[in-house]
C-alpha positions in Angstrom: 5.1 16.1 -2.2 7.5 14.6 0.3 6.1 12.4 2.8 5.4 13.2 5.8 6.0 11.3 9.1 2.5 10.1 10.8 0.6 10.5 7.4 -0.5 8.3 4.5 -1.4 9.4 1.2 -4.4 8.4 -0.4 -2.9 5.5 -2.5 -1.4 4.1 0.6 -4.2 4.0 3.0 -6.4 2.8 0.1 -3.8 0.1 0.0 -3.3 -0.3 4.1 -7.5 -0.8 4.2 -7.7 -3.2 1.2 -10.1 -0.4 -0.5 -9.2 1.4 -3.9 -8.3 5.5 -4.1 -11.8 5.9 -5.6 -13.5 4.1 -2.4 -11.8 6.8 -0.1 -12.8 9.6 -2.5 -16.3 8.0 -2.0 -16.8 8.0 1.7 -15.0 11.7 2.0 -17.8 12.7 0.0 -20.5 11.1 2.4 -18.0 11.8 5.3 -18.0 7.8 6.3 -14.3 7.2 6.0 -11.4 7.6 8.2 -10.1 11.8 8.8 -8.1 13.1 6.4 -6.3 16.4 5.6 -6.0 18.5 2.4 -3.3 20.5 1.4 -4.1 22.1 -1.7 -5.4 19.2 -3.9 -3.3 16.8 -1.5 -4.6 14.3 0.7 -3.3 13.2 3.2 -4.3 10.7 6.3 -3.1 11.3 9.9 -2.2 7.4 11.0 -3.4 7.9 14.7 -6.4 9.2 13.7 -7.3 7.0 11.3 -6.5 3.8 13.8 -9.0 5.9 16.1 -11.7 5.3 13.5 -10.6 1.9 12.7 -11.1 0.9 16.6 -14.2 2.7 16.4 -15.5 0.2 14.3 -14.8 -2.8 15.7 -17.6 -4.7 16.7 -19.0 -7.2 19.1 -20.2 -10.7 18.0 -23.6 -11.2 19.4 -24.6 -14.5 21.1 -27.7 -16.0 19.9 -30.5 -15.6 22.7 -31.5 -19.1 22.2 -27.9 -20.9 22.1 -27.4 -18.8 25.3 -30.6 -20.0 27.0 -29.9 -23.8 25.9 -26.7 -23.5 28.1 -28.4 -22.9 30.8 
């Protein structure tokens, strides 16, 4: 298939998130991962989308209550 602009294939999202192909297959199946489409037996990863998914994960580091109190 030829690629298309503003998608990833599986190998090369596996490779942009530092995961293998097989971890991706894994969280489609529990529908954790980032979106995806499927053409066929093709799939493929809409690159806004999955940067929406990736924000959505970023978290917060929590200050410890009692480092925050000694402050004061």
């Amino acid at each position: 298939m030829a690629k298309m602009p503003g998608y990833s294939t599986e190998a090369e999202k596996a490779e942009q998130l530092g995961k293998t192909v097989r971890t991706l297959q894994y969280w489609r199946q529990k529908r954790i991962g980032p979106p995806f489409v499927k053409l066929g037996n093709t799939i493929l990863y809409p690159d806004d989308e999955s940067d929406k998914w990736l924000r959505a994960l970023v978290q917060q580091p929590v200050r410890s209550r009692r480092r925050f109190e000694a402050a004061l």
